[in-house]
C-alpha positions in Angstrom: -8.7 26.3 34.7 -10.1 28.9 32.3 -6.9 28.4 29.9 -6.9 24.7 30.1 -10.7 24.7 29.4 -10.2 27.2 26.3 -7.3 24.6 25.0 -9.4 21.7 25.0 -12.1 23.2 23.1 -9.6 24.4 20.8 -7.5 20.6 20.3 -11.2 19.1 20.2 -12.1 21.7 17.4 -8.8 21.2 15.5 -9.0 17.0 15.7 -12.7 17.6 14.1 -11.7 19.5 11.5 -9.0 17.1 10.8 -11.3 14.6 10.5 -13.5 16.2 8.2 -10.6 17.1 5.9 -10.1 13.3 6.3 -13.2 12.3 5.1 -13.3 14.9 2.0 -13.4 13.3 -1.5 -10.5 14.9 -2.4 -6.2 13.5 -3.7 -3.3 13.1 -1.4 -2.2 17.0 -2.7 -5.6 18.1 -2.4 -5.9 16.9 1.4 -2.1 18.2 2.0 -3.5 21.7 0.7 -7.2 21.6 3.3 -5.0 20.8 6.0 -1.8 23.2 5.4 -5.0 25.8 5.4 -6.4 24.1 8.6 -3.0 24.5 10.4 -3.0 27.7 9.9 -6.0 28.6 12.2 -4.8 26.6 15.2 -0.8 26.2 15.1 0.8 29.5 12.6 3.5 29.1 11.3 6.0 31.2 9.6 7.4 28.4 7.3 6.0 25.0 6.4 6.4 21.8 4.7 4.1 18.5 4.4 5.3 15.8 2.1 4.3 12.6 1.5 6.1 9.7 2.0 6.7 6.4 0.4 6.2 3.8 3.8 8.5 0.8 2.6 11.8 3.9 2.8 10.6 7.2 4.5 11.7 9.4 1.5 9.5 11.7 0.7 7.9 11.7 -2.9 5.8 15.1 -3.6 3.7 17.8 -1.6 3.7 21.1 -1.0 6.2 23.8 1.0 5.5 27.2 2.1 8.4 30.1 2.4 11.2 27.8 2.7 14.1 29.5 0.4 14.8 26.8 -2.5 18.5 27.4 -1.8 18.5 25.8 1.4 17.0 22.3 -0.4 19.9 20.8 -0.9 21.8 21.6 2.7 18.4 20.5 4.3 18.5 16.9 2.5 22.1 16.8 3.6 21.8 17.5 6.7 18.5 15.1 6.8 20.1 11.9 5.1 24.4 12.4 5.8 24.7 14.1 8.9 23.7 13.6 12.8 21.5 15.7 14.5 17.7 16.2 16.0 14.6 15.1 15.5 15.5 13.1 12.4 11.9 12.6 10.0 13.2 8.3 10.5 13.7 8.4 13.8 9.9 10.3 14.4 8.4 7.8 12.5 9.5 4.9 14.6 9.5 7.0 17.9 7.8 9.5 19.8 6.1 10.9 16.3 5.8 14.7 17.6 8.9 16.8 18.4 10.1 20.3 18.8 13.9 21.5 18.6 13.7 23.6 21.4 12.9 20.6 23.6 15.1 18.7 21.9 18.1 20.6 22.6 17.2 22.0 25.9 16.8 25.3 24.7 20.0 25.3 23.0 18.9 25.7 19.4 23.3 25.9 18.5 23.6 22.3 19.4 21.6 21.6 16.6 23.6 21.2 13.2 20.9 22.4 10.5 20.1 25.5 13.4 23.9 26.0 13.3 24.2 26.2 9.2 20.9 27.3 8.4 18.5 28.3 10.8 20.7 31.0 12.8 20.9 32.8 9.1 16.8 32.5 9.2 16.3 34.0 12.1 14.6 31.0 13.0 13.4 30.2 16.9 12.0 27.0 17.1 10.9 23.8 14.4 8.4 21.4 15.1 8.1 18.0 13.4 6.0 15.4 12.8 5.4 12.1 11.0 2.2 10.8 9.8 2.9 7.6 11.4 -0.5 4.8 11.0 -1.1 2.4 13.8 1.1 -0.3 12.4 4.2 2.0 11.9 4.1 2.9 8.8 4.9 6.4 7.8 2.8 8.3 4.8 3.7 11.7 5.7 5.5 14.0 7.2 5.4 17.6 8.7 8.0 20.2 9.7 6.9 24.0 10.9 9.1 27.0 11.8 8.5 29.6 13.8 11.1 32.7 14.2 12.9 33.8 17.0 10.9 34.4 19.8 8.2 32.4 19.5 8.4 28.8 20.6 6.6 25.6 19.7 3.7 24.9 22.9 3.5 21.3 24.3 -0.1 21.3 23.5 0.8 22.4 20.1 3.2 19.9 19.9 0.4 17.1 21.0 -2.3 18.6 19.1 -0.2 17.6 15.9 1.1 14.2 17.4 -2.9 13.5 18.0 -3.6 14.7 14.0 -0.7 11.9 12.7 -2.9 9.0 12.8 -5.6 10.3 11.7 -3.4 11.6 8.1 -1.7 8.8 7.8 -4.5 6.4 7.9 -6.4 9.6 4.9 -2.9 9.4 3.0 -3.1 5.8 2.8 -6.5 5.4 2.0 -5.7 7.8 -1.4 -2.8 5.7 -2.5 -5.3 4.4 -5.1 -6.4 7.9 -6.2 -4.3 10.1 -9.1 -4.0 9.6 -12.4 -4.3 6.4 -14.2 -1.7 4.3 -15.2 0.1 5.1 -18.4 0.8 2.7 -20.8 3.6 0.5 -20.5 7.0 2.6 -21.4 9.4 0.8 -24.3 13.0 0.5 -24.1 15.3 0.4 -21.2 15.8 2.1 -18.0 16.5 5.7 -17.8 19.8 6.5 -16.4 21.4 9.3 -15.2 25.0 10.1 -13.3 25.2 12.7 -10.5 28.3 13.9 -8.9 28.9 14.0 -5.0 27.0 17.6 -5.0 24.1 16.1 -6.9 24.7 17.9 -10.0 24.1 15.8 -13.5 27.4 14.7 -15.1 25.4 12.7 -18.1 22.3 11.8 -18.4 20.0 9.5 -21.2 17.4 11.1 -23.5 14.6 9.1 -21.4 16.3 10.1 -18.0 15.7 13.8 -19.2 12.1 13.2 -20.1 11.5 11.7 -16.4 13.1 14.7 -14.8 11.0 17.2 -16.7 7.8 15.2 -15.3 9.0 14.9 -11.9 9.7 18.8 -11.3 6.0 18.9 -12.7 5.0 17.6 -9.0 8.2 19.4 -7.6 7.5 20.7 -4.2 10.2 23.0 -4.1 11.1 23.9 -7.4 14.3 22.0 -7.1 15.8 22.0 -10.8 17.2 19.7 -12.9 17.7 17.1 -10.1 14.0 16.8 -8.7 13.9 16.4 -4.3 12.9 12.5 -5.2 16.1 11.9 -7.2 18.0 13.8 -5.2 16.6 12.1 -1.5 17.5 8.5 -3.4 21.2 9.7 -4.7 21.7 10.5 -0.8 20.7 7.5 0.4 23.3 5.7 -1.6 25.6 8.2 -0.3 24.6 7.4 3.1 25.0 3.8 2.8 28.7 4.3 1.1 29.3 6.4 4.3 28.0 3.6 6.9 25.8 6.3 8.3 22.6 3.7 7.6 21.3 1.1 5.7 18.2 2.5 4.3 17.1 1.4 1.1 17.9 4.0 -1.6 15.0 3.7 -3.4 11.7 4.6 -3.7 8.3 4.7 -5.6 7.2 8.3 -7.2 3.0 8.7 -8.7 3.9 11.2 -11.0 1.6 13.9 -12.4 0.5 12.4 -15.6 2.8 8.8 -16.4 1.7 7.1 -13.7 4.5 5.2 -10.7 8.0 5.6 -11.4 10.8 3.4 -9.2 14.1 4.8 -8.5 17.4 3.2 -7.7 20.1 4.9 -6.6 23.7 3.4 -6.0 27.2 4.7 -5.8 30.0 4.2 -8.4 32.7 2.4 -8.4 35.9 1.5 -10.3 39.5 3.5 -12.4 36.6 4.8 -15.5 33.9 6.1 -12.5 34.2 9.8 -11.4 34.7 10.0 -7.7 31.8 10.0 -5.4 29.8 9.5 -8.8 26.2 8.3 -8.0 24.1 6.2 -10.9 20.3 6.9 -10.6 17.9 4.3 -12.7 14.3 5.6 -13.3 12.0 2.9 -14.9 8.7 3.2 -14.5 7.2 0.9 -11.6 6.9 -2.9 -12.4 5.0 -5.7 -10.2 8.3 -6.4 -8.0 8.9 -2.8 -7.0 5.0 -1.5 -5.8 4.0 -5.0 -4.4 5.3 -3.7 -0.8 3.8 -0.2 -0.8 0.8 -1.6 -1.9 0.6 -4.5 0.4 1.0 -1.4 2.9 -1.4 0.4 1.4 -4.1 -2.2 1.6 -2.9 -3.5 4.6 -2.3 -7.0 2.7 -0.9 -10.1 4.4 2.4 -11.8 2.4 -0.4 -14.7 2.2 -3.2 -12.4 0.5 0.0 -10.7 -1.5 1.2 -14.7 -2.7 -2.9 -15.2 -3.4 -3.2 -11.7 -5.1 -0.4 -12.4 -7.7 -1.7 -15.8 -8.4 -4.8 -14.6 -9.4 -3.3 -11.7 -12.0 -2.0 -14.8 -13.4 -5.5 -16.1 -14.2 -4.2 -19.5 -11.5 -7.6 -21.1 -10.5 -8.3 -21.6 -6.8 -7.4 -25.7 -7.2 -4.5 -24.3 -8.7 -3.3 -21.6 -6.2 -4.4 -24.1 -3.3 -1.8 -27.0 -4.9 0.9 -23.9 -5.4 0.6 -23.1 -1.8 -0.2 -26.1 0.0 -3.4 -24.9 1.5 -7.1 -26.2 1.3 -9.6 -24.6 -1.5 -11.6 -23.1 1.8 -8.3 -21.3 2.8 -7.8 -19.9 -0.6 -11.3 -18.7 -0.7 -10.9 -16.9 2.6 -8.2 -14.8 1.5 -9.9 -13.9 -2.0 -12.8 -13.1 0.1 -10.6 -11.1 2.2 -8.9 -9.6 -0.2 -12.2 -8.3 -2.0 -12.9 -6.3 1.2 -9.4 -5.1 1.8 -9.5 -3.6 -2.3 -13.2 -3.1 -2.0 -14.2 -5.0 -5.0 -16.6 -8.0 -6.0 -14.9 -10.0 -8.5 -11.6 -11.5 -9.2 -11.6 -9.6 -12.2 -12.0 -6.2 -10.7 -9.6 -6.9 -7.9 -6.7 -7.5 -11.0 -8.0 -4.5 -12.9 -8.1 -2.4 -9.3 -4.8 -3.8 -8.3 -2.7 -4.1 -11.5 -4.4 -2.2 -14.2 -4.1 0.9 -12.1 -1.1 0.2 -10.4 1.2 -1.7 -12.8 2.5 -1.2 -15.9 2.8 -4.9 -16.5 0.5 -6.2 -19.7 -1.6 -8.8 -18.0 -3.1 -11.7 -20.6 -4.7 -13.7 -18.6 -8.1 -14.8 -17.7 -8.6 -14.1 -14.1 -11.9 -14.9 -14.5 -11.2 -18.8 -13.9 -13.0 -20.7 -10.7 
């Protein structure tokens, strides 16, 4: 009774201090630092990693990682995007959210493939993941902590951090609007690069090189010259070429100082393309490409979305309500609605909020119009 007692105070102490980190005016890295620290106190750990996410694919973007050797990056990806085994980051966000590998194995840690080819070297005796998974399934985040041998992952440890995913998910979505503003919009074409089945560069474009030195700026590994975000997306079109999955290889990267970047990854094919050859695009993020992680992040209907792009247009509401076929009270609902959701007052400051710091796209319209 005494233990069980001491453990409640202790998860209701850890969920309130997750709450207040929650709360803190502070960025996504910022909050990812306060609660590595927070972690600390309540579930050790001997290595860590907490990354965020990008929703609309699960691939991770940026963050931070503790004690994990940068040689093992690339096997870890591997193992994560091309090959079966426990506990996949996917599979938590659309699942049970909170694992551990011992349980997952029935305390066979061999049975597990990344255990078997990385772990056992490691000396490692447990893992314990999680996704920051919100209420309506999205994923913003995710988690992984390893202990060494010996010293296994608690089920209330376990639920302590399944309890905490909500409650980051829901902070790392609310600071998708916070970071750097939007550079101006880039000239020329898309960067492009070519990676062999390894991952390793075969050519690359003068603007592709430029976009890789920014990305390791928010590296959180280290991983050099192919960046964990270029790499994750390159995999994914390896996946897909493999019929392991049908996950989008793409994704949308803030960057440190220029702003959202998309990437598009996609195998080659053909008698002039190197085998297993992978072509990455990097452009930086247009209208099309955030409009989903946004509508995510603001928890916007495809009605308010359809409304919302209207209105960066500078369409009037007669004119939106004859575009969509609703009434002028309808239309007004959803601008009202969307005001709320984007926490504005004015059509104006709901483009500016919306595209200004979000979208590279030049807008030249009045949006002022009734």
């Amino acid at each position: 009774m005494a233990l069980a007692a001491s453990l409640l105070r202790s998860a209701g102490r850890f969920q309130a201090g997750v709450e207040q980190l929650c709360r803190a005016d502070m960025d996504a890295r910022a909050l990812l630092r306060a609660f590595s620290s927070h972690l600390r106190a309540t579930v050790p750990s001997d290595r860590l990693l907490l990354l965020r996410t990008d929703p609309t694919t699960v691939l991770p973007t940026d963050g931070l990682v503790e004690a994990l050797p940068p040689a093992l990056c690339k096997p870890f990806w591997d193992n994560e995007l091309l090959e079966g085994d426990y506990n996949k980051f996917v599979e938590l966000a659309r699942g049970e959210v909170a694992a551990t590998l011992l349980e997952a194995t029935g305390g066979e840690l061999s049975r597990s493939r990344r255990y078997a080819t990385m772990y056992r070297e490691l000396g490692v005796g447990d893992e314990l993941r999680v996704s920051f998974t919100a209420r309506d399934g999205s994923c913003w985040g995710i988690a992984q902590l390893i202990r060494g041998e010996g010293t296994a992952f608690s089920a209330a440890e376990r639920d302590l951090l399944a309890g905490a995913a909500p409650l980051m998910a829901s902070a790392l979505r609310a600071r998708l609007a916070l970071g750097p503003p939007a550079a101006s919009r880039q000239e020329g074409g898309p960067a492009l690069m070519i990676l062999d089945k390894a991952g390793e560069i075969l050519s690359t474009t003068a603007e592709a090189r430029e976009w890789l030195a920014e990305l390791a700026r928010g590296s959180a590994t280290g991983m050099a010259p192919v960046p964990e975000p270029v790499y994750l997306v390159a995999g994914r079109a390896r996946a897909a070429r493999a019929g392991i999955n049908t996950e989008p290889a793409c994704a949308q990267v803030r960057t440190v100082t220029r702003g959202w970047l998309h990437l598009h990854a996609t195998c080659l094919d053909g008698p002039e393309a190197p085998g297993d050859s992978i072509a990455v695009i990097m452009t930086p993020a247009q209208a099309p490409d955030l409009m989903p992680l946004l509508a995510l992040g603001y928890r916007l209907t495809r009605r308010e979305q359809e409304v919302l792009q209207f209105l960066a247009r500078g369409m009037s509401t007669a004119e939106i309500t004859q575009r969509l076929g609703i009434s002028s009270h309808t239309v007004r609902d959803h601008v009202k609605s969307l005001f709320g959701k984007v926490g504005v007052r004015s059509r104006a400051e709901l483009v500016a909020r919306i595209f200004a710091e979000h979208y590279y796209d030049r807008l030249e319209a009045d949006v002022d119009r009734a």
